[in-house]
Every structure is written in C-alpha cells, then in structure tokens.
C-alpha positions, 0 to 999 in steps of 0.5 A: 773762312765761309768758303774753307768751311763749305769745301769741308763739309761737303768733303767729309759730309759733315756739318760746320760752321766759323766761329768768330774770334773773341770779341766779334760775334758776342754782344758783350766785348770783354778785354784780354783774358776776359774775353777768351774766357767768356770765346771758351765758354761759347764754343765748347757748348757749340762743340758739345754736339760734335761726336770728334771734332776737328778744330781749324784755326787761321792765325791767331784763329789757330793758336786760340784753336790750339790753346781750346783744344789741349784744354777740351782734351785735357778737361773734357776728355773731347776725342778731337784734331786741330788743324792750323794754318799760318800760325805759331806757338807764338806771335812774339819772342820765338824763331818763327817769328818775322815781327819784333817788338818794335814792328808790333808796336808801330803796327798796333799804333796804324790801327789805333790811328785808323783801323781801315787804313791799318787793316789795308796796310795788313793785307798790302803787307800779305798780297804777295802772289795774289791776283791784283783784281782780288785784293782791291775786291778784299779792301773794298769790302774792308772799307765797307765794312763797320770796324770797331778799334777797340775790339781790334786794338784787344785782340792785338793786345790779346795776339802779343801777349798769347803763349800757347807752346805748353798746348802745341807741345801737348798736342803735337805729343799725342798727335793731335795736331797739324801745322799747315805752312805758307812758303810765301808767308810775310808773318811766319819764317817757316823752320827748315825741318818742316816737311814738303806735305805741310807747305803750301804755296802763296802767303798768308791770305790764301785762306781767303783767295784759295780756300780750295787748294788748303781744304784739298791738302786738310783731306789729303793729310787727314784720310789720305 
C-alpha cells in the first residue's frame, strides 16, 4: 500500500500514511475482537489530526475500513469518506462471494501447515494478468519475510467471521463510500449492477502491481 499512499498524497497534496492491519504493527498481538478493539483505538487517535479524512481500505483492510468509519461517523461525529477496493460486506454467506466454507477451511488449514507456502498459494490463486517477472519478485520478498502463523491464522478467523453490512448500508445511504472493483478478481464475483466507473481491470493484486491506475481512478471519482 506504500506506492497507493505516495501517488495520493502528492495527488491531493496531503499527508498520509499505511496502517497495518490489527495484530501486525502493535506489540501486544490480541485474538479476535480484541484485537480490532485495541486496531480502533490506535487509529482513530492517528485520525484525530485529519481535518476530513479519507479512509482506504484493501480487502479485509476495506471492510475493517468500512466497519471504523460508520463507527467514527456514528460516535464522533468524524467528516470523512471511505474508499474500498477488492471487498465486500462479507467474506462469507453472501452473493459476492467466490469462497465457500468449505474452501475457507482448507485454505486456513495450508497456512496452519506452512504460512509462506499458504501465502504463495494466495497470491498463484490472484496473478492472473500479472507480469510473471513481478510475481516471482512478490514471492521472493514473501519468502524473506518473518511470518507469524498465529497472527495470520487470527485474522483469517477475525476476515470469516467479520459482517460489516449494517456499516456498508450506513455509508453507502449518506454517500460516504466507494466500492472500487476488480473485473478479474479471483476472490470477489462482482454484481452485475455495478457500474463501468467502479470497475478496474486486473485481479485482486493490482494494489500492489498497479497502484498508479487505482490512485488515478480515487481522483477521477473524488474531484472529477
């Protein structure tokens, strides 16, 4: 998400910064609800000092993006926009969905097993369209990196049981959110009714290979 954040800031000449998902940058891991708890309190400090922000969330980032800004509107009162992008209300048990329950199961039993080589079966799973060369550079990198099972097994127990419908609704009514969808996403069956503005081509990994094209589509829907 660094090169998404980069491209908006010099494009709406603001500052702004990732935050990482619950579990990963603080340095007390909690489970479940705990942990999104301990995730809120962090960030709406960090977003005390945005006059209006805009929330952007990728995934799971977008509906814990969606779930954290109905609240801030909702309790604080917060002047703010989310903007979301390969996700959905849910991740289970709704129409969007490619991922039964069966297929979840199996796929949290790979990363139980070995996290890097469930992590690789994610991203072979959503390459499709991607340059070959940058998706060997993504495993590598991936490989390298230092993994913690447990904090991946928490949020994918955290992802399965998350419904953030009530909050999508809620924002989508008072027009404060935009769905951003990808036409070749492995993860998200986009609904018919959506319309061309909201589509982008590639799959579920252009954030990471073409964070360009997304940030250009952020402005063209925000200021035209």
């Amino acid at each position: 998400m660094d090169a998404l954040a980069l491209h908006l800031s010099k494009t709406f000449d603001c500052p702004g910064e990732v935050i990482a998902l619950p579990g990963y940058e603080l340095t007390d891991t909690l489970a479940g609800e705990d942990a999104y708890a301990h995730w809120h309190e962090h960030v709406e400090v960090k977003l005390s000092s945005y006059k209006r922000p805009l929330l952007l969330g990728w995934s799971y980032g977008g509906m814990l993006a969606v779930r954290l800004g109905d609240e801030l509107v909702s309790t604080k009162s917060i002047d703010l926009k989310v903007v979301v992008f390969g996700t959905r209300p849910m991740f289970l048990d709704d129409p969007w969905t490619v991922f039964d329950h069966q297929v979840a199961k199996s796929f949290r039993a790979r990363v139980a097993a070995s996290p890097h080589k469930g992590l690789a079966y994610f991203v072979a799973l959503n390459s499709q369209e991607m340059d070959k060369s940058l998706v060997v550079s993504l495993k590598q990198d991936m490989q390298a990196s230092k993994v913690e099972k447990e904090v991946l097994l928490e949020s994918l127990d955290h992802l399965y049981e998350l419904d953030v419908s009530k909050s999508w609704s809620s924002l989508m009514e008072n027009q404060r959110l935009m769905a951003l969808y990808f036409k070749a996403d492995a993860l998200v069956r986009v609904p018919d009714e959506i319309e061309l503005i909201y589509q982008l081509k590639g799959g579920h990994l252009s954030p990471v290979f073409n964070s360009s094209e997304l940030s250009d589509r952020i402005e063209r829907l925000l200021i035209g």
